[in-house]
Each structure stands twice: as structure tokens, then as C-alpha cells.
C-alpha positions in Angstrom: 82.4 103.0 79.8 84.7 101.5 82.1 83.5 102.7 85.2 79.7 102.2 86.5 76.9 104.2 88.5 78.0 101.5 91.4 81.7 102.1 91.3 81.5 105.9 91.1 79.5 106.3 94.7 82.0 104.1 96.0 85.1 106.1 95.2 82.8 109.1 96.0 81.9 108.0 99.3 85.3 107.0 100.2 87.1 109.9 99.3 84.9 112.3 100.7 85.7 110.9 104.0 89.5 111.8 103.6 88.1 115.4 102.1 86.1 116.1 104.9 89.0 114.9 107.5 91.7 116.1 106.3 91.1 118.6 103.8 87.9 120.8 104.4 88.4 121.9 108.0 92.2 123.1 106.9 93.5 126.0 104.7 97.4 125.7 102.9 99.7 128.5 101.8 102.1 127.4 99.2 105.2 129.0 98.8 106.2 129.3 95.4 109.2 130.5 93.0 110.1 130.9 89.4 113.3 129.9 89.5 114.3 131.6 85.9 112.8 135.1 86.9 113.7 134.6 90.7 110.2 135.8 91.8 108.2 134.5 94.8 104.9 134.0 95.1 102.4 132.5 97.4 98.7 130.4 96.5 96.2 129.9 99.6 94.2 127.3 99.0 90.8 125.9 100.5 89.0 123.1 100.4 84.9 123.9 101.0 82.5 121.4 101.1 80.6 122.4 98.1 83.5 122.2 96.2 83.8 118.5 96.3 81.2 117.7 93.7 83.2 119.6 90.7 85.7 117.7 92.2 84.0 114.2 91.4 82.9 115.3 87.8 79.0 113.1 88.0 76.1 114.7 87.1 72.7 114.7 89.5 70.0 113.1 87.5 67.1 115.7 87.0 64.7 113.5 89.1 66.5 113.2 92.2 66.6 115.1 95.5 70.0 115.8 95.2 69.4 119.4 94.5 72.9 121.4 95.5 76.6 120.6 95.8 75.9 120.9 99.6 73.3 118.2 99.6 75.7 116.2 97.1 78.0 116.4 100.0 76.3 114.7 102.8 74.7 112.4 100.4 78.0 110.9 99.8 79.1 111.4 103.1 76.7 109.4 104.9 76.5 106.9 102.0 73.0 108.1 101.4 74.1 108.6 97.5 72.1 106.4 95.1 72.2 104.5 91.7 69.5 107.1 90.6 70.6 110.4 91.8 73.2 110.3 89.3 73.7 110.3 85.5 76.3 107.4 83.4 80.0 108.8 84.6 80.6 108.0 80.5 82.8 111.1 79.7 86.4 111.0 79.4 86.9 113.8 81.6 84.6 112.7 84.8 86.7 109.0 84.3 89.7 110.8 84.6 88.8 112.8 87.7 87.4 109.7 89.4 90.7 107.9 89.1 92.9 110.7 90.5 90.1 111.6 93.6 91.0 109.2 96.0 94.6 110.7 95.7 93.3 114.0 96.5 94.1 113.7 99.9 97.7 113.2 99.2 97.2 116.9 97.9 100.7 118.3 100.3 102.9 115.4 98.9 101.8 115.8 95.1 102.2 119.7 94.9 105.3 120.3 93.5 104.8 122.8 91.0 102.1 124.7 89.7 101.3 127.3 86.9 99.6 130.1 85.8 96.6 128.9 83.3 97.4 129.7 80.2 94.2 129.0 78.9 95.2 126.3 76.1 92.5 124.3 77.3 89.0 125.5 76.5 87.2 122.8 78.8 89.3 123.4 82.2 88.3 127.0 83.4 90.5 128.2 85.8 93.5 130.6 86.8 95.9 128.4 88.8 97.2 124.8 88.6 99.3 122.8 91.1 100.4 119.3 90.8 103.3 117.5 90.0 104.2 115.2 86.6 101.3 112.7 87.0 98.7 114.7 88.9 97.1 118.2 88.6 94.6 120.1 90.5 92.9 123.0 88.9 91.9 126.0 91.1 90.2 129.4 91.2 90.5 132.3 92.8 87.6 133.2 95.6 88.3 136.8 97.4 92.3 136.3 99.3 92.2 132.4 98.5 91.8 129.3 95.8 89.5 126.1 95.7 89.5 123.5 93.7 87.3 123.2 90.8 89.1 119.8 88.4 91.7 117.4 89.4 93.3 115.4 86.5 95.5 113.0 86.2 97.7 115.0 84.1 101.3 116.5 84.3 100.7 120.4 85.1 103.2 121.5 82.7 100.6 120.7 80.4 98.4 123.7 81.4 101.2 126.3 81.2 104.5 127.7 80.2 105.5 130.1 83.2 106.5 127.2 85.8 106.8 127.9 89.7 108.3 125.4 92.1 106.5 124.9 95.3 109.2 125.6 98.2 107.5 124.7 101.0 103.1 123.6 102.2 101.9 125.3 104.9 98.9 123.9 106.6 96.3 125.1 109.6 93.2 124.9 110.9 90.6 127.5 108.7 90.3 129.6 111.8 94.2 130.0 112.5 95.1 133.4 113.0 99.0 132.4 111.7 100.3 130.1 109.7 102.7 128.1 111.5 103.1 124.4 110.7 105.1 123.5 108.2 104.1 120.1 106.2 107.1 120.0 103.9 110.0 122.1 102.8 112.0 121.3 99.4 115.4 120.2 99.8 118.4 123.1 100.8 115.2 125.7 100.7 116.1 128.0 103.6 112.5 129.5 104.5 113.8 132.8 106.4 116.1 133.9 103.2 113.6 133.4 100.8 111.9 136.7 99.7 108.2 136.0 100.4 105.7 139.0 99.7 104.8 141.0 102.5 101.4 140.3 102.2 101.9 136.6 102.9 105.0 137.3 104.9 102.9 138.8 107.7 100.4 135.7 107.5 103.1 133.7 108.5 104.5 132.7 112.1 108.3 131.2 111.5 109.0 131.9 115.5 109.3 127.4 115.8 111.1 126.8 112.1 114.8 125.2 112.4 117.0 126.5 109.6 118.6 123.3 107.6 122.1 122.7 108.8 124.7 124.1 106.7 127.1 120.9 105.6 131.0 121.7 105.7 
């Protein structure tokens, strides 16, 4: 075991800071395309509070008071989380998420592609992943949106065959009534010629977007 009960509440309670700040209060629309079908689609995601736990991959110890992911939460959060409340991090997988958390924050400048879940991998239960070569975050579909149930440091490709590349990150407060700000755009991607679905088309709010300059 490489990483200890110490070291894990302290990448825990770090990057649940940057979660709380940066990720939980927002909501994202990707925009998406298969570039050898020519088909758009679009993935909302959120980031809830509960969430986060899954996220981290420890396991409460049956004898503490850390009774639900919400608890979890502020425990972390206000640094209240102890030696005792959780069990060794000694699995592969929960090693794996702890090293890629603290990047979860970087989650707009690490989506780059994502995939439908082909379900080749019998321990990740999910229907959508998003990432990029080196880092993947595994989501599920709640009502309209997705969360976040793994993240892996793993190249999404690995989790399926029918690859979309992410055009363009939304991002807004939760109670927005319009998606409007744009966080990034991939390069030449004109957003008002793309052929967005009407259902997310009407979410959106392109009244401030400059089209890119067409070079002579």
C-alpha cells in the first residue's frame, strides 16, 4: 500500500476545497461531435456534493459517525475527517482515483473527448466517459444531466469504441436560466455553424460569442 489513512484525508480535504469552489455550485454543457458519423451531441454535467465521496474511492469504517456521503462531505471539508472514520485506501482502484482527484478541478481543460460506455469494464458502472489520453471521468445520467461517479487516471478511449470530440465547455452558475459563458472552444470550431440539437440549442444563449476570424 503506497498511500496511508494520513495521506488520503489530506488529498481529500484539499480537493474538496477546489470541488466545492469551483465545481459544485456550477453546471457544464459539452458540446460534442463524432467526427466520422458527423453527429452532434451535447452532455450536461453536475457536480453535487454527495457525489464527491465516489469520487475519492475510501470506505467509512463501520464504527464511525460518518454515516452518509453528505456528512463525508463536510467532514472533509472542514477537516473534521479522521484516521478512524476510514478503512486502509489498499485497493488498486481507490489509489488510482486518489492520484487523479486533485486534478479534478482542472475538469474544463482535460475534457477533450468522451464516449459512450461500452461496458468492457465490469467494475466502472456507468453510461458516459469524458477525459482526455491520461485522465477519465466516469459519469451517470440523473433525470436532464450527468454526475460523476469514478475518475481514473486512464485514457478514455479505453472505455469505448464510438469516440466524440468535445467542441466547446460551457459553464454557469446551477441556477442560470441560459448558458452563456463559454470556457473553451477547439481550434477553427465555429459554434453558430455547428448543428447542435434543438433541445440543447434552446439552452443556449450565443447573443456575446465572436465567430473566429476567417484567415485569407
Amino acid at each position: 500500500m503506497s498511500i496511508t489513512k494520513e495521506k488520503a484525508i489530506a488529498i481529500v480535504s484539499s480537493s474538496v476545497k477546489d470541488y466545492d469552489l469551483l465545481l459544485a455550485n456550477n453546471k457544464y454543457l459539452l458540446i460534442c461531435r463524432n467526427n466520422k458519423k458527423n453527429t452532434v451531441d451535447c452532455v450536461e454535467v453536475r457536480f453535487p456534493r454527495y457525489a464527491f465521496q465516489h469520487l475519492t474511492g475510501l470506505v467509512v469504517s463501520k464504527e464511525s459517525n460518518v454515516k452518509s456521503a453528505m456528512i463525508f462531505y463536510d467532514a472533509c471539508f472542514y477537516d473534521r475527517l479522521a484516521p478512524n472514520d476510514i478503512e486502509n485506501p489498499d485497493s488498486y482502484f481507490t489509489e488510482l482515483k486518489l492520484k487523479v482527484l486533485p486534478q479534478l478541478i482542472n475538469f474544463i481543460k482535460f475534457s477533450k473527448m468522451t464516449v459512450v460506455f461500452n461496458n468492457g469494464r465490469p467494475i466502472l458502472k456507468c453510461d458516459k466517459v469524458v477525459g482526455t489520453t491520461n485522465f477519465s471521468l466516469a459519469l451517470t445520467k440523473r433525470q436532464s444531466f450527468y454526475v460523476p461517479v469514478s475518475c481514473l487516471n486512464e485514457d478514455v478511449r479505453n472505455f469505448g469504441d464510438d469516440i466524440y470530440q468535445v467542441l466547446a465547455v460551457f459553464c454557469d452558475p446551477l441556477d442560470a436560466t441560459a448558458y452563456k459563458h463559454i470556457k473553451s472552444v477547439a481550434k477553427g470550431v465555429n459554434l453558430k455553424t455547428v448543428n447542435i440539437p434543438d433541445k440543447y440549442k434552446e439552452m443556449i444563449d450565443l447573443t456575446e460569442y465572436r465567430e473566429p476570424v476567417k484567415k485569407n
